[in-house]
C-alpha positions as CSV (number, residue, x, y, z in Angstrom):
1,X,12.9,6.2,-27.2
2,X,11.1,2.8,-27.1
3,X,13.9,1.1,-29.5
4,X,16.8,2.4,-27.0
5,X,16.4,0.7,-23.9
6,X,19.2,2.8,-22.0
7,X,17.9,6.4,-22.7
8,X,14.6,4.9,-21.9
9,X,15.6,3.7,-18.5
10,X,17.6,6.8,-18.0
11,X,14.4,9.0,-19.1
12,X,12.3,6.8,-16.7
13,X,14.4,6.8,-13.4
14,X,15.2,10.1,-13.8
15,X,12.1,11.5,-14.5
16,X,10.4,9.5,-11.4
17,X,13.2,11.3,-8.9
18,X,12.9,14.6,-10.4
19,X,9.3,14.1,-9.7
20,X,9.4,13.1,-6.5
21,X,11.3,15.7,-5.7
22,X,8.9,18.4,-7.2
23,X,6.8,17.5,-4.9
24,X,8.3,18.0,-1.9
25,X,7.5,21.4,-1.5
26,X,4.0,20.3,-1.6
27,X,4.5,18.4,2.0
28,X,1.6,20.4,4.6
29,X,-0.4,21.6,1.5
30,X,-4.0,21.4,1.8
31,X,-6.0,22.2,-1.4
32,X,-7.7,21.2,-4.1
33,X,-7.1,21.4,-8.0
34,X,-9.3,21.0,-11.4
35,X,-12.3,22.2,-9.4
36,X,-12.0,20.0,-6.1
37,X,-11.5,16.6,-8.2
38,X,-8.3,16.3,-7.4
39,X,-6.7,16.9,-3.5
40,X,-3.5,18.0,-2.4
41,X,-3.0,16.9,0.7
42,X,-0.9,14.7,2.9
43,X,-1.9,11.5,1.1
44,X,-1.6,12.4,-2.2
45,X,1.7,14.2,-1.3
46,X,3.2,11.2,0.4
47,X,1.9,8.5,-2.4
48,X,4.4,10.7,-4.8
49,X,6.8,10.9,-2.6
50,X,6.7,6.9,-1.9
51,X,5.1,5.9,-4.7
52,X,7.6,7.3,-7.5
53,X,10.9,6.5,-5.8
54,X,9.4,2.8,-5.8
55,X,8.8,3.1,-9.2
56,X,12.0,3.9,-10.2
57,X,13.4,0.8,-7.7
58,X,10.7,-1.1,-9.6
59,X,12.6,0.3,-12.9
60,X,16.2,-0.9,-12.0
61,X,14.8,-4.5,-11.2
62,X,13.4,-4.7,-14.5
63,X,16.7,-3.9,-16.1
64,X,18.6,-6.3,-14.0
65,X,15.6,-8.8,-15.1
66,X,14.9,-8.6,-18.7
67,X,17.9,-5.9,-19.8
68,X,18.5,-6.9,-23.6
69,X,15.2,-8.0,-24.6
70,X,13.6,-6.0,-27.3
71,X,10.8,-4.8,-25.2
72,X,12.7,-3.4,-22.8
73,X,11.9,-0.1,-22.8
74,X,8.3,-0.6,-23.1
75,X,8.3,-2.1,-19.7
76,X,9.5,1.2,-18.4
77,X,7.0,3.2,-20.1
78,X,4.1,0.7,-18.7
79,X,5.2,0.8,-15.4
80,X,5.5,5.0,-15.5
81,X,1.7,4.7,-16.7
82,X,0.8,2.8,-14.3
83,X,2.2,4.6,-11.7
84,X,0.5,7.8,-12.9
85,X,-2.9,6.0,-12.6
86,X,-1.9,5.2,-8.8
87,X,-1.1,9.0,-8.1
88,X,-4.5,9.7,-9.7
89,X,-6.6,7.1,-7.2
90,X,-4.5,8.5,-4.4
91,X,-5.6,12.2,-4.9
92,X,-9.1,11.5,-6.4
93,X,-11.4,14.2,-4.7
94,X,-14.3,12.7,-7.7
95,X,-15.9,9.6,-8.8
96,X,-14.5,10.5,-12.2
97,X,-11.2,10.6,-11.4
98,X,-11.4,7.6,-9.6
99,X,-12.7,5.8,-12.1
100,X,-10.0,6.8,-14.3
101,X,-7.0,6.5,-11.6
102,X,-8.6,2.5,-12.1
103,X,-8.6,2.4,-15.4
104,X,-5.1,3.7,-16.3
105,X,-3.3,1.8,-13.4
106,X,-5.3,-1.8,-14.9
107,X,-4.4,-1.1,-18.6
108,X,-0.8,-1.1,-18.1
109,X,-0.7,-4.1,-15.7
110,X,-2.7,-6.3,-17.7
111,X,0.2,-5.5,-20.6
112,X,2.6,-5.8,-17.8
113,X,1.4,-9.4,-16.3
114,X,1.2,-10.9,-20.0
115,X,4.9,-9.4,-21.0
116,X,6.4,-13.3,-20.6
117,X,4.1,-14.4,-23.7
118,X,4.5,-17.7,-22.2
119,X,1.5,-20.0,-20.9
120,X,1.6,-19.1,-17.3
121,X,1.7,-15.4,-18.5
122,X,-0.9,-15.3,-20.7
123,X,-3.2,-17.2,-18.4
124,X,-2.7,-15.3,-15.6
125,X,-3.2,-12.0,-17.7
126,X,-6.4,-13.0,-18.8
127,X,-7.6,-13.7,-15.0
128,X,-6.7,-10.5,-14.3
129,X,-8.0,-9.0,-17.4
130,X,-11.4,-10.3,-16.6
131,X,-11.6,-9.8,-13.3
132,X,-10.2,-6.4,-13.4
133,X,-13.2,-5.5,-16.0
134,X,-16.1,-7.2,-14.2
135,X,-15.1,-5.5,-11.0
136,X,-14.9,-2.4,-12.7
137,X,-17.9,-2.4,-14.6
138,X,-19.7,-3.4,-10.9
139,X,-17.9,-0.2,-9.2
140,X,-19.1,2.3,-12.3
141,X,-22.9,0.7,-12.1
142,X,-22.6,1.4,-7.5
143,X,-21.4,4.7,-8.0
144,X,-24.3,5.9,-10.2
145,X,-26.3,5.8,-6.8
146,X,-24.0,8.2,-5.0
147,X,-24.7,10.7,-7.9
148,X,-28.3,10.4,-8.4
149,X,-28.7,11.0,-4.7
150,X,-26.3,14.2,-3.8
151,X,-26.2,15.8,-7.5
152,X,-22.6,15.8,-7.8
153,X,-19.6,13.5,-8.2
154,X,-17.7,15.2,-5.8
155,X,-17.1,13.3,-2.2
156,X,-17.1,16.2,-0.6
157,X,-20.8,16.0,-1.4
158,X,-21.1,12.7,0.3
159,X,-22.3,13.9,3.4
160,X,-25.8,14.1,2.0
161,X,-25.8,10.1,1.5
162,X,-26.7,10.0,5.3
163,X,-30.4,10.5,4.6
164,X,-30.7,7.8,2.1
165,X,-28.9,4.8,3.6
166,X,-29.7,2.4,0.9
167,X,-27.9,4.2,-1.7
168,X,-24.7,4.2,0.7
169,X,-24.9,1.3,0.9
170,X,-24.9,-0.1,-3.0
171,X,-22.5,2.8,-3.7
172,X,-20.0,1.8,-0.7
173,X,-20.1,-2.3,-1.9
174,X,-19.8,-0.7,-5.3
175,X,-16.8,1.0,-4.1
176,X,-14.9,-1.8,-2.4
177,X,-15.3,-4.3,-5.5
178,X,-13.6,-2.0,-7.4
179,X,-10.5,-0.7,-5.1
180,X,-10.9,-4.1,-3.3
181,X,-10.2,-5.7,-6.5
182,X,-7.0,-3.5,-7.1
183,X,-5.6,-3.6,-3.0
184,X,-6.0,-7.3,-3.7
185,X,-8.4,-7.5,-0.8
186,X,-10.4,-10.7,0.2
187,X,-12.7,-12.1,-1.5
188,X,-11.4,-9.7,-4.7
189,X,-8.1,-11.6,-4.1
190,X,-7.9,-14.4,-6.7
191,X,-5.5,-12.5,-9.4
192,X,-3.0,-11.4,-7.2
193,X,-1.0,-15.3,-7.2
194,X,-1.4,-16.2,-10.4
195,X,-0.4,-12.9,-12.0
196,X,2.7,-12.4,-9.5
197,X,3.5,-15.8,-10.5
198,X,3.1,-15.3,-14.2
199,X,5.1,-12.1,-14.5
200,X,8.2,-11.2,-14.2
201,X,9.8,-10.8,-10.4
202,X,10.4,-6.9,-11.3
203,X,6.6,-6.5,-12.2
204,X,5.3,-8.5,-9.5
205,X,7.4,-6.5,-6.9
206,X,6.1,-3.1,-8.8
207,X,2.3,-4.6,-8.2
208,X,2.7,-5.8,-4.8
209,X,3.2,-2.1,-4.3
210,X,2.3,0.6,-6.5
211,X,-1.6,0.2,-7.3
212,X,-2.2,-1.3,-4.2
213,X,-0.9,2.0,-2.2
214,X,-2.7,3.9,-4.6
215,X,-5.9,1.7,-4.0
216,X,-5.6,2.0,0.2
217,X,-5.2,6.2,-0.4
218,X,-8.0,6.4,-2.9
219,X,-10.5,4.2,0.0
220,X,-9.1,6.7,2.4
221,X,-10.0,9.3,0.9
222,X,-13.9,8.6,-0.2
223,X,-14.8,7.1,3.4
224,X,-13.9,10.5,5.3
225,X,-16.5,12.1,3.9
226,X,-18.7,9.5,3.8
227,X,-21.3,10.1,7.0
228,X,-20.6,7.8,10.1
229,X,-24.5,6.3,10.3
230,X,-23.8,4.3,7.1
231,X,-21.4,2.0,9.2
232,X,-18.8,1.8,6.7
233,X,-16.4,1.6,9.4
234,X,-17.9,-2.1,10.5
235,X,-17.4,-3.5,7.2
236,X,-14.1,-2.6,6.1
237,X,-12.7,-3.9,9.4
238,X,-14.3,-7.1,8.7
239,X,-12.9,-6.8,5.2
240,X,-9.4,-6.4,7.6
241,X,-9.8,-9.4,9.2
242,X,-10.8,-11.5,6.7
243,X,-7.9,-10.4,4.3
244,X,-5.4,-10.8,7.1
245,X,-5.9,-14.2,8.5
246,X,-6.8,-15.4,4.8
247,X,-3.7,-13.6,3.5
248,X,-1.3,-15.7,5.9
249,X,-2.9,-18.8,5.9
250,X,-2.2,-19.8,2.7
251,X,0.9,-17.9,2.7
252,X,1.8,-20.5,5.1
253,X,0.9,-23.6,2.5
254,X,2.7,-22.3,-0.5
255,X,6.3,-23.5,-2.0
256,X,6.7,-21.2,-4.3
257,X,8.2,-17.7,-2.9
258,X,6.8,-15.5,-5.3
259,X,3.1,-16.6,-4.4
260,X,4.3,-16.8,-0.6
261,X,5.5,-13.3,-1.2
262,X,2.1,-12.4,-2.9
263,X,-0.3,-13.9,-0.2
264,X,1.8,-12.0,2.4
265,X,0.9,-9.0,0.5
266,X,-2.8,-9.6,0.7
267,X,-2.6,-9.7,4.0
268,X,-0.2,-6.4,4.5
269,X,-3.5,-5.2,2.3
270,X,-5.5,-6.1,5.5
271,X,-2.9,-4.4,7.9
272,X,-3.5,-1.2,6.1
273,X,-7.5,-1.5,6.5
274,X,-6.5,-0.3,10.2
275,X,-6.1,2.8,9.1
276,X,-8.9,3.6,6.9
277,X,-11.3,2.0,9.5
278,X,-9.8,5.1,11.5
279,X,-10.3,7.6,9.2
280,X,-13.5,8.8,10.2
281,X,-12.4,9.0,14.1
282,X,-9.3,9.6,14.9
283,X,-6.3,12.3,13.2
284,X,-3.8,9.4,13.7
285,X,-4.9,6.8,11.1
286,X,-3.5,9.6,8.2
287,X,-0.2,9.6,9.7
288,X,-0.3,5.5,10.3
289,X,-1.4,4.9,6.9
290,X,1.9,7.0,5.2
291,X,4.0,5.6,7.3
292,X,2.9,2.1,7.0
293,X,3.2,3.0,3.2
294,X,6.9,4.0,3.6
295,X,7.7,0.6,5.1
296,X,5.9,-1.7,3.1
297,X,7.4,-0.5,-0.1
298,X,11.1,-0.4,0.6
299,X,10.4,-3.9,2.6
300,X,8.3,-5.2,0.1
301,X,10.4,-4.1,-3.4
302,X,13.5,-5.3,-1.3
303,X,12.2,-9.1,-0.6
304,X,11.5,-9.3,-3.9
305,X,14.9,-8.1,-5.3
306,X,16.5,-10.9,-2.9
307,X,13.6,-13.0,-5.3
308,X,15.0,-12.1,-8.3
309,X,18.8,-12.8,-7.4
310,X,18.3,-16.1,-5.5
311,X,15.1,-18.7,-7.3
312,X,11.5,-18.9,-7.0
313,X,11.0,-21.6,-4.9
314,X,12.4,-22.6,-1.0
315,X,14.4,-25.0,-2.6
316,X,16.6,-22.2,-3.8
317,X,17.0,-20.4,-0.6
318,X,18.2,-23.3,0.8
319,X,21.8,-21.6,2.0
320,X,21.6,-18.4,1.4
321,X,22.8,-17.0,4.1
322,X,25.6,-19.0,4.0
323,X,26.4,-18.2,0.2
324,X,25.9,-14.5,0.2
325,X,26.0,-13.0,3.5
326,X,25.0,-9.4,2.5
327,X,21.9,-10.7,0.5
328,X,20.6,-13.3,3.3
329,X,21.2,-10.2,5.9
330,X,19.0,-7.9,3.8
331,X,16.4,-10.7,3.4
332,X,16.2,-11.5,7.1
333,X,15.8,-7.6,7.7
334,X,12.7,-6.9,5.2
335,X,10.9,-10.7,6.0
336,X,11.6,-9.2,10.1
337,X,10.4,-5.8,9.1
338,X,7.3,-7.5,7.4
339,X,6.4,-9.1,11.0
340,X,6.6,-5.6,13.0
341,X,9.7,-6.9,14.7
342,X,11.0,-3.6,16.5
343,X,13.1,-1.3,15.9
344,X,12.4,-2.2,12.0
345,X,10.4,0.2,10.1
346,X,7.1,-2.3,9.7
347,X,7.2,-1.9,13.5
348,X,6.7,1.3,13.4
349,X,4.0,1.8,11.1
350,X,2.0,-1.0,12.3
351,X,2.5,0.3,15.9
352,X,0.3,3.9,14.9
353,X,-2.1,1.3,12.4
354,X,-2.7,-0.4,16.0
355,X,-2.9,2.6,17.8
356,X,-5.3,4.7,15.4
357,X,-7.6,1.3,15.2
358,X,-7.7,1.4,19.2
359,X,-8.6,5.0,19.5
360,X,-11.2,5.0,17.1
361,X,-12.7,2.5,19.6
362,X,-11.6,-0.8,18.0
363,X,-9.4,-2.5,19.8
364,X,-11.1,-5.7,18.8
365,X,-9.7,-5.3,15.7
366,X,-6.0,-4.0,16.9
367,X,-6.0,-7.6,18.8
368,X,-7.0,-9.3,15.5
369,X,-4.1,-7.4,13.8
370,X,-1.6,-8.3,16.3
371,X,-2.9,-11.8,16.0
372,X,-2.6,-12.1,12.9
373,X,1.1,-10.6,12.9
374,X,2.8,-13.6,15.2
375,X,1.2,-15.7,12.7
376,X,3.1,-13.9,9.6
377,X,5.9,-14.8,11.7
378,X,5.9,-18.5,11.2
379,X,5.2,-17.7,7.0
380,X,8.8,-15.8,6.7
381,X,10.3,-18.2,8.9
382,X,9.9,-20.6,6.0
383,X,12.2,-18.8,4.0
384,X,14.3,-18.0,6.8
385,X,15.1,-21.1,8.3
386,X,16.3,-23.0,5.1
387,X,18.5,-20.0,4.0
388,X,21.1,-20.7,6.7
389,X,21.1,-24.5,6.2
390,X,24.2,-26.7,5.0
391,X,24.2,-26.1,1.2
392,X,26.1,-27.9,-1.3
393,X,25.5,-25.0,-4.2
394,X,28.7,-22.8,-4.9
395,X,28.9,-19.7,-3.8
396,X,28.5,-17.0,-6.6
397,X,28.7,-12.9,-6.9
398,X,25.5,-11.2,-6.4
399,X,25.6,-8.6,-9.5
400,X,26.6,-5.9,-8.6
401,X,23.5,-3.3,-9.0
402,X,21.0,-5.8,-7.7
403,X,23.4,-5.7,-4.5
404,X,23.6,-1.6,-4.1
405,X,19.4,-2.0,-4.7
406,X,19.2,-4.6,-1.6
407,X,21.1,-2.9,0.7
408,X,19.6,0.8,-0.1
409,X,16.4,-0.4,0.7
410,X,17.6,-2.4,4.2
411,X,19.2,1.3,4.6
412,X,15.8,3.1,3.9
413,X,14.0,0.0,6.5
414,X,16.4,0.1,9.3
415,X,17.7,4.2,9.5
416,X,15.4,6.0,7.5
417,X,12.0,4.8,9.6
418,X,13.2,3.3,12.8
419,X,15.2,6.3,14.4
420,X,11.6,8.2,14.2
421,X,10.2,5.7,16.1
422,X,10.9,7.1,20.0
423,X,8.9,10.5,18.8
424,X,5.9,8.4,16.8
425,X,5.3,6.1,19.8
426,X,5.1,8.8,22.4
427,X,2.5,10.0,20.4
428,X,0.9,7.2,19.7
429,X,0.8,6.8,23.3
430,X,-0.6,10.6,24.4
431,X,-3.2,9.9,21.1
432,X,-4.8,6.2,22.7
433,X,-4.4,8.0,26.4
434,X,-6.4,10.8,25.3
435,X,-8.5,9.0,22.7
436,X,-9.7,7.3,25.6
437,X,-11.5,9.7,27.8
438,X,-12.8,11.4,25.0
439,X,-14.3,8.6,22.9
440,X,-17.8,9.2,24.7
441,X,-17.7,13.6,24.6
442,X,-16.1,14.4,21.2
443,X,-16.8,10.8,18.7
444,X,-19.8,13.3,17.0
445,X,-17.3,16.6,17.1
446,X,-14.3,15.0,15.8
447,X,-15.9,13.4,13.1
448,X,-17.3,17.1,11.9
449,X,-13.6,18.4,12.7
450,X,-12.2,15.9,10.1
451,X,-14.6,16.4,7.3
452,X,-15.5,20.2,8.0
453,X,-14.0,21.2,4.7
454,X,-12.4,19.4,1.5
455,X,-9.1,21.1,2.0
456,X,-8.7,20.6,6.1
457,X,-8.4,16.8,5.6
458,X,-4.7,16.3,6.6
459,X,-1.1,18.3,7.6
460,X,2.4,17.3,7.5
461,X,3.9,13.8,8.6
462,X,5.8,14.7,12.0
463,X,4.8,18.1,11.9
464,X,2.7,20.7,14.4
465,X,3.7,21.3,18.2
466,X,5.1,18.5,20.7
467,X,1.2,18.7,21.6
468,X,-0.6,18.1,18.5
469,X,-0.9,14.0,17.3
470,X,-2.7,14.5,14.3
471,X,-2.4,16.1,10.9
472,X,-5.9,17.5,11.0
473,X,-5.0,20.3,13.2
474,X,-7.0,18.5,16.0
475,X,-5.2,19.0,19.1
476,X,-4.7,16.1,21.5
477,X,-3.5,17.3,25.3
478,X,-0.7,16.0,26.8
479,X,-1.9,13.8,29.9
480,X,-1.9,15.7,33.4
């Protein structure tokens, strides 16, 4: 299957749709498999469901990318192994698992990161090799602690970590190094420009996505369980802050689009801390965090496809807009969508990220975020601007499936996300209302409502009655 590269990609993209769509069915489930190391529930559900589809975009890029070389269809299989390692950290109900949801998600980047076998490649392979094995190696060693103090690898177990602080605490830093390293969170950063850089556009669009989400779910779903008094929220939102104003201010130095694009994703890494710091307080920050996820990848994948048509440096924007009118158009939408510029999908998800990080009583944080996004907006202005300049360059065809890719994905940003928007910020608005007077009575119950059992973590995206804001089946009242 290797040696034909067109039943390969056929195999590949089809496989990852038919996928995707067995899981639908799965959408509300709430259970566990494999004896509770492995959790179906909303965000393992929704990582499949976003997750593969952007696999198989990742797929089609390659072809249009390196079709004709005579590794092709290796690159399809890596990025299908990677992906399953992704699904893995996003379900992971064990240490185990999420040990090996790392390790299988690493292996086929490195592979993936070196395929130009030129010096930038190879270099930036070997950063990430490295790094990707010390950080691991430092997770493995911190997680030990978590084990020798409740008896079991499970994180359901973790509860009992809140009489022995100390081990919490090595286990949590542990635990950041090693998911940090993959979300490409600061300081755990330093791969991400030099291997976007040094791999192909397809790959670095596939890794800008795919691990990361799986990375975000995978820290979602250890700190839930993990008991309030060992102030985990506290430092992941200063991990937030320090990955998002880091993240776009050196986005806002850099010439070269892929590493422009690939600092901007650090700090999307950052926006999506918003959510996780909620976890523990509030049913919204599930729902922000999948939606958020839906955005970011068809936003993401589709800024980097415009990438792969147009040049790697501003230079090569320079006209765009003017040359190819559908391609500027779709470029302008994801870069706007990146911002949070309403009624774009990025809007919407960072609107609940904002609003679950407010409820949960950090609005200190939310202010940070929405900071931090009017200064993104000056970083995509710098591809903007020079794309509808006077250009001399002649004005050539975009090919023809790069196009329909471009244009699904601006479809999937601006009418598949945005006409949900009304219904999400009403109840993003009942959820901070209510959030509100009951901070002070119900921050000790809610947290034992979240984390009462291993299957009650989560429900459907949109689902439940007009009155319910969450997917934990914690009911917020509609305002008097």
């Amino acid at each position: 299957m290797l040696r034909l590269p067109r039943a390969a990609l056929a195999v590949s993209v089809g496989g990852l749709l038919a996928a995707a769509a067995l899981a639908l069915p799965l959408v509300g489930a709430h259970t566990t498999v494999f004896s509770g190391t492995f959790r179906v529930d909303d965000l393992s559900t929704w990582a499949a469901l976003t997750l593969l589809p952007a696999t198989a975009l990742s797929t089609l890029l390659a072809r249009a990318e390196i079709g004709g070389s005579d590794r092709e269809g290796t690159v399809y299989s890596l990025l299908c192994f990677t992906a399953l390692g992704a699904l893995i950290l996003a379900g992971s109900g064990d240490v185990m698992l999420l040990v090996l949801g790392v390790l299988l998600s690493s292996l086929g980047s490195f592979a993936l990161v070196a395929y130009g076998r030129d010096d930038p490649a190879t270099e930036a392979a070997m950063k990430f090799f490295v790094f990707g094995s010390v950080s691991g190696a430092v997770m493995i060693f911190g997680l030990t602690y978590w084990f020798g103090v409740t008896g079991s690898t499970l994180f359901v177990r973790l509860g009992a970590l809140e009489h022995a602080p100390l081990a919490a605490a090595v286990g949590l830093v542990a635990l950041i190094v090693g998911l940090g390293y993959k979300a490409s969170l600061v300081p755990f950063h330093f791969w991400a420009p030099d291997a976007y850089d040094g791999a192909p556009v397809s790959v670095a669009a596939f890794l800008s996505v795919v691990p990361k989400i799986g990375a975000i779910f995978a820290l979602a779903q250890v700190v839930r369980d993990l008991p309030v008094s060992s102030n985990w929220p506290l430092v992941i939102a200063a991990l937030s802050v320090l990955t998002m104003t880091y993240g776009n201010l050196a986005a806002l130095v850099q010439q070269n689009v892929v590493r422009l694009l690939a600092y901007s994703s650090i700090a999307q890494s950052g926006y999506f801390l918003l959510g996780v710091v909620a976890m523990g307080g509030h049913p919204l920050a599930q729902r922000a965090l999948v939606v958020f996820a839906v955005a970011y990848v068809a936003m993401n994948i589709g800024a980097f496809a415009v990438v792969l048509r147009t040049g790697r440096t501003l230079d090569d924007f320079t006209g765009l807009g003017r040359r190819r009118v559908v391609t500027g158009v779709a470029m302008v939408v994801f870069l706007l969508s990146l911002v949070g510029i309403p009624p774009l999908g990025g809007f919407v998800g960072k609107f609940l990220l904002f609003g679950a990080a407010m409820s949960s009583g950090f609005l200190w944080l939310a202010v940070a975020a929405i900071l931090n996004s009017v200064l993104s907006l000056a970083v995509y202005l710098r591809i903007v601007v020079p794309m509808y300049r006077q250009s001399g360059g002649p004005t050539t065809p975009a090919p023809k499936p790069l196009v329909t890719v471009v244009w699904a994905i601006a479809l999937l940003v601006t009418l598949g996300i945005a006409p949900a928007a009304q219904g999400l910020i009403a109840r993003v608005g009942q959820a901070v209302a209510d959030g509100g007077q009951q901070a002070g009575s119900q921050a000790s119950g809610s947290r034992s409502e979240v984390n009462g059992s291993p299957t009650s973590a989560g429900g459907r995206v949109g689902g439940g009655s007009p009155g319910e804001a969450g997917f934990s089946g914690i009911q917020v009242r509609r305002p008097l």
